[in-house]
C-alpha positions in Angstrom: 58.0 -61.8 -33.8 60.5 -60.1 -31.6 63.3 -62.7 -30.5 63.2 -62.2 -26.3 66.6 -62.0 -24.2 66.5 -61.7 -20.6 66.4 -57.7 -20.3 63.5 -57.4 -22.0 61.7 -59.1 -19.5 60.5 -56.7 -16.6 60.4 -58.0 -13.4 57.1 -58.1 -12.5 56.7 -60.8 -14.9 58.9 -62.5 -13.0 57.3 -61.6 -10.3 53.8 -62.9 -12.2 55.6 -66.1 -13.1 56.6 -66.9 -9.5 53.4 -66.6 -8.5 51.8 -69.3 -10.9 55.2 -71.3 -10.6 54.3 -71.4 -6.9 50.4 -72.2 -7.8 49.7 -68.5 -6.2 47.3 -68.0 -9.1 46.1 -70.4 -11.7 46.9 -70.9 -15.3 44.2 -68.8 -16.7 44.7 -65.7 -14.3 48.7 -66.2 -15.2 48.0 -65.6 -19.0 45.6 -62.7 -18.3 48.0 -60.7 -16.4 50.8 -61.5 -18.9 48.8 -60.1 -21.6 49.8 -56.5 -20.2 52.8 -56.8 -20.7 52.6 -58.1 -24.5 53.3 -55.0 -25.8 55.9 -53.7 -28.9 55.6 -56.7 -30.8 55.6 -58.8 -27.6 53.0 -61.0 -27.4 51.6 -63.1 -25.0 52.7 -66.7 -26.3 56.3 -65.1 -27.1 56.1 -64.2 -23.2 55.3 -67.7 -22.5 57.4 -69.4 -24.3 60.5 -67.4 -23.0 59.7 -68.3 -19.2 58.5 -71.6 -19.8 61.4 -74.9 -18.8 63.9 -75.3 -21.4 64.9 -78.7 -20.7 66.1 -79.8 -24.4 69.2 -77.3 -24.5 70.4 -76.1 -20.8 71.2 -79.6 -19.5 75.2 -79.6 -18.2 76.0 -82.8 -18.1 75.2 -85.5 -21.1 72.9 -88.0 -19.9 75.2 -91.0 -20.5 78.4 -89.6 -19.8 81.0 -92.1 -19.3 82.6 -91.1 -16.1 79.1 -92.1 -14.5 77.5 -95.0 -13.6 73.7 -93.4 -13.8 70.4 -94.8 -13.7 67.1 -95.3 -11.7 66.0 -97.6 -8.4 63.2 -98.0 -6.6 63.2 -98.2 -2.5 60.6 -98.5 0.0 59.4 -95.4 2.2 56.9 -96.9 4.4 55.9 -94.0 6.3 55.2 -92.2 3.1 54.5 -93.2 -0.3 55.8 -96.4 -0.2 57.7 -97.5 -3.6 59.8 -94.7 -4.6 61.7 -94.0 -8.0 64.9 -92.8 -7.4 67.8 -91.2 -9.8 71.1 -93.2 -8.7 74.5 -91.8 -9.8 78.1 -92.4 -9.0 81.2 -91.6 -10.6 82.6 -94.6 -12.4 85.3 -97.4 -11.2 85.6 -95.9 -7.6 87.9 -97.7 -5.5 86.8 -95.8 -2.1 83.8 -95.3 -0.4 82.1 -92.0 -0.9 80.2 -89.3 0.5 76.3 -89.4 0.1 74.3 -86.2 -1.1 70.1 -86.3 -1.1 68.9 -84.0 -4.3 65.8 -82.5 -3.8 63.4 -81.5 -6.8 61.4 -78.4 -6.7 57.0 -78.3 -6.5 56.7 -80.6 -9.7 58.3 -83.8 -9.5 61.6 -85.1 -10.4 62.3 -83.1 -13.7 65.6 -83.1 -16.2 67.0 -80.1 -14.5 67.2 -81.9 -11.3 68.2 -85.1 -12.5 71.1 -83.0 -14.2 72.1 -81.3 -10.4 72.1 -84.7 -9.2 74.7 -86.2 -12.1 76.7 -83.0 -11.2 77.3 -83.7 -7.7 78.1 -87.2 -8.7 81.2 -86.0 -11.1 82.1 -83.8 -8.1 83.0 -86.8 -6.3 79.5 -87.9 -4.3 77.1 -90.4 -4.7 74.0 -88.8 -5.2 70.0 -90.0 -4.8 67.5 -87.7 -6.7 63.8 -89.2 -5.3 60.8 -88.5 -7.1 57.9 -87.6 -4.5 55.3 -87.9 -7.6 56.2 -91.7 -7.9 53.0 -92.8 -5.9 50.9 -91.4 -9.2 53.4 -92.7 -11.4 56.2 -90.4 -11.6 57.0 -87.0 -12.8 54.5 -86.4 -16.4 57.0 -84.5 -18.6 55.8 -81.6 -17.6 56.0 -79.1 -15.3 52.4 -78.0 -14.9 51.1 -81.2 -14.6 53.9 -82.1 -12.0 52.6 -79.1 -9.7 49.0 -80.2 -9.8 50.2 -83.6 -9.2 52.9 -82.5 -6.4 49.8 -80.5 -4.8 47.7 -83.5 -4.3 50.8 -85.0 -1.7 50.7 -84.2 1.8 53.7 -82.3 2.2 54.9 -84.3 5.6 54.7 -87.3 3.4 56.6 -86.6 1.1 59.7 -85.7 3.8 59.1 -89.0 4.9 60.1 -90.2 1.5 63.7 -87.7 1.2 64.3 -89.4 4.9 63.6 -92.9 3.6 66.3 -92.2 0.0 68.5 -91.2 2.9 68.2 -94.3 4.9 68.9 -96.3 1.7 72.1 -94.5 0.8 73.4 -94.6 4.2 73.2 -98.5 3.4 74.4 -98.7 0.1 77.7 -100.2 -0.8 79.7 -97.1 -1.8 78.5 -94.6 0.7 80.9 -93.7 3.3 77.8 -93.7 5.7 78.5 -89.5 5.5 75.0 -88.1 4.1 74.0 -84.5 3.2 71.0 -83.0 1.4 70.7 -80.2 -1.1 67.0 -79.0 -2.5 65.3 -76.2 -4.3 62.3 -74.0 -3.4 60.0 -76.7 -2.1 63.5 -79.0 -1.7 65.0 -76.4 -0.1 62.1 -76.7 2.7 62.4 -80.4 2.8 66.7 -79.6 3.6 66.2 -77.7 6.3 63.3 -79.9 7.5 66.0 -83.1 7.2 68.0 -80.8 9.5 65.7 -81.2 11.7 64.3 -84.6 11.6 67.7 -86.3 11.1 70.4 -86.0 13.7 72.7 -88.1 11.3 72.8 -85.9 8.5 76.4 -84.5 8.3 75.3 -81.5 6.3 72.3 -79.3 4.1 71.8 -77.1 1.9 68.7 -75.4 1.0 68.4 -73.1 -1.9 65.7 -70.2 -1.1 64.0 -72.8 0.9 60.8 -72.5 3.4 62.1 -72.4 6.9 61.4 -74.8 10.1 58.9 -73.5 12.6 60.1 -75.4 15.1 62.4 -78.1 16.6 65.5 -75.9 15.8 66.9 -77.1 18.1 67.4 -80.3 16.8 69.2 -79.6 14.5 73.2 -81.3 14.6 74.2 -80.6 10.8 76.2 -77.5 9.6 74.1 -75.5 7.3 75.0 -73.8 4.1 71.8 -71.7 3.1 71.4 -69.9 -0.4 69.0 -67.1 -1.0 67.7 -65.0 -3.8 68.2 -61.9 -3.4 64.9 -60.6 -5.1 62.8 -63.3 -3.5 60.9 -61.5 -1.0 58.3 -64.0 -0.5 61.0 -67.0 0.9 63.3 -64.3 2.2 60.7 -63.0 4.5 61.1 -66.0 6.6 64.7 -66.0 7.0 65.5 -63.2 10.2 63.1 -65.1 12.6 65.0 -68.8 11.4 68.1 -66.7 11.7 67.9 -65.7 14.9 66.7 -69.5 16.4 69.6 -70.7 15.1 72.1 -67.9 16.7 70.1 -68.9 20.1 70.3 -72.5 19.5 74.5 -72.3 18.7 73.7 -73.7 15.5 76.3 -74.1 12.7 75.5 -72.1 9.7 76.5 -69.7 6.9 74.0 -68.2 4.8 74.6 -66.5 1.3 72.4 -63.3 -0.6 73.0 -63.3 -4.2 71.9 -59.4 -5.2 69.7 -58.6 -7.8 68.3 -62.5 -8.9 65.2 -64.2 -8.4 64.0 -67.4 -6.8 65.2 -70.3 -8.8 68.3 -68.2 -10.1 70.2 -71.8 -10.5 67.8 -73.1 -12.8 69.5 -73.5 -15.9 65.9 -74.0 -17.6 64.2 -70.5 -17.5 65.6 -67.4 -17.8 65.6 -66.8 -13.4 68.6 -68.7 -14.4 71.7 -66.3 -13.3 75.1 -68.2 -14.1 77.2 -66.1 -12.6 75.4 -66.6 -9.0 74.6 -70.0 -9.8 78.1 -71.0 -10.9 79.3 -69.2 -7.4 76.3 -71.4 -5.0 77.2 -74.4 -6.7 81.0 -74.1 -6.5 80.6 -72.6 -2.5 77.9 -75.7 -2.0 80.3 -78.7 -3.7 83.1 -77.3 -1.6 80.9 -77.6 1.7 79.6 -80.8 0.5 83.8 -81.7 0.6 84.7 -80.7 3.6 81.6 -82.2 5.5 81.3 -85.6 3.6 84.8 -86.0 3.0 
């Protein structure tokens, strides 16, 4: 069976995958329209396999690393889904009070990738909260597809409430400086700009190839750092018409296009993943994160 690398995959198939990834069609219509492209020893289940999550080997930081004191809480988000699991992470033996940052999974629950964003941040010098919206049906499965059917069955308004609540409870905790900002991806990245607007204490937000507000923009106080994908026409669309309200509005902001990549481009799990963009959004976004949160 031929061994797959990146440009062998034609974009269309990415195109296919966003598609299902974004529950645009189902499983079964995915794997039809896959099959044409199993072709020259290609086959369909090779195809899968390559864009499916690889969580096991394209995690960045080790789990249990030692500079971080890591692990999971619950707190209450009584206008949404009440008892919430939450990822906690700090660096280690801090002697000074630090700036918060809200992590904000994709369509499918609180998976390893995201976890891993969230213990990154923390090493960068934050205190980080990574909720996870599925914990009203028990938390994220293990998987991803299950984790969007689940993540469907929210209301979507609900589920803000909850990212609003996690920042309520780390503008309490201990060791945050009171100094909160939120960074999500695709369906975070909606929930980030929505925070924008809904929170007129949040010091900062980024939202990677995130859905756009419809309205309120004026609302919103917090600088905004917003990353797009330059091949994702379907989130991109949006972007002129949010650009413009926040020109009218006077709002701060500086937005990024990363050329040639595709929605999800700092995934380190499938091969969207780009590392040279993603190295360069994460480096620009850590750096904001600095300067806003102190």
């Amino acid at each position: 069976m031929k061994k797959l690398k990146k440009g062998d995959i034609k974009q269309e198939v990415f195109d296919l995958y966003d598609d299902y990834a974004h529950n645009k069609i189902q499983r079964r219509e995915f794997v039809e329209k896959l099959a044409m492209y199993a072709v020259g020893g290609v086959t369909v289940a090779s195809l899968m396999g390559f864009l499916m999550p690889d969580y096991k080997d394209t995690l960045l930081v080790d789990v249990n690393d030692p500079k971080l004191d890591s692990g999971y809480i619950t707190y209450d988000s009584p206008k949404g889904g009440g008892a919430m699991k939450a990822l906690l992470s700090k660096p280690k033996d801090t002697e000074t009070k630090l700036g918060g940052i809200v992590v904000v999974h994709e369509n499918r629950g609180l998976n390893p990738y995201i976890e891993d964003t969230a213990r990154r941040a923390a090493l960068a010098g934050f205190i980080t909260i990574a909720p996870d919206a599925l914990s009203p049906m028990g938390g994220y499965p293990g998987n991803d597809d299950e984790g969007r059917a689940m993540q469907r069955k929210r209301d979507r308004h609900k589920m803000l409430e909850d990212f609003i609540a996690a920042f309520d409870n780390l503008k309490n905790h201990v060791d945050c400086s009171g100094k909160i900002g939120v960074v999500g991806f695709c369906f975070g990245g909606w929930i980030s700009n929505m925070m924008a607007v809904k929170v007129p204490e949040l010091s900062a937000a980024v939202p990677f190839y995130g859905g756009q507000p419809k309205e309120d923009i004026d609302k919103i106080n917090a600088p905004l750092m917003l990353h797009f994908a330059g091949l994702d026409e379907r989130v991109n669309a949006g972007w002129p018409v949010y650009e413009e309200a926040l020109k009218k509005y006077g709002k701060q902001y500086v937005a990024h296009r990363y050329p040639n990549v595709n929605h999800g481009f700092h995934n380190t799990s499938t091969p969207r993943y780009d590392k040279e963009a993603a190295e360069l959004a994460w480096g620009r976004t850590i750096d904001f994160f600095k300067k806003r949160l102190g």
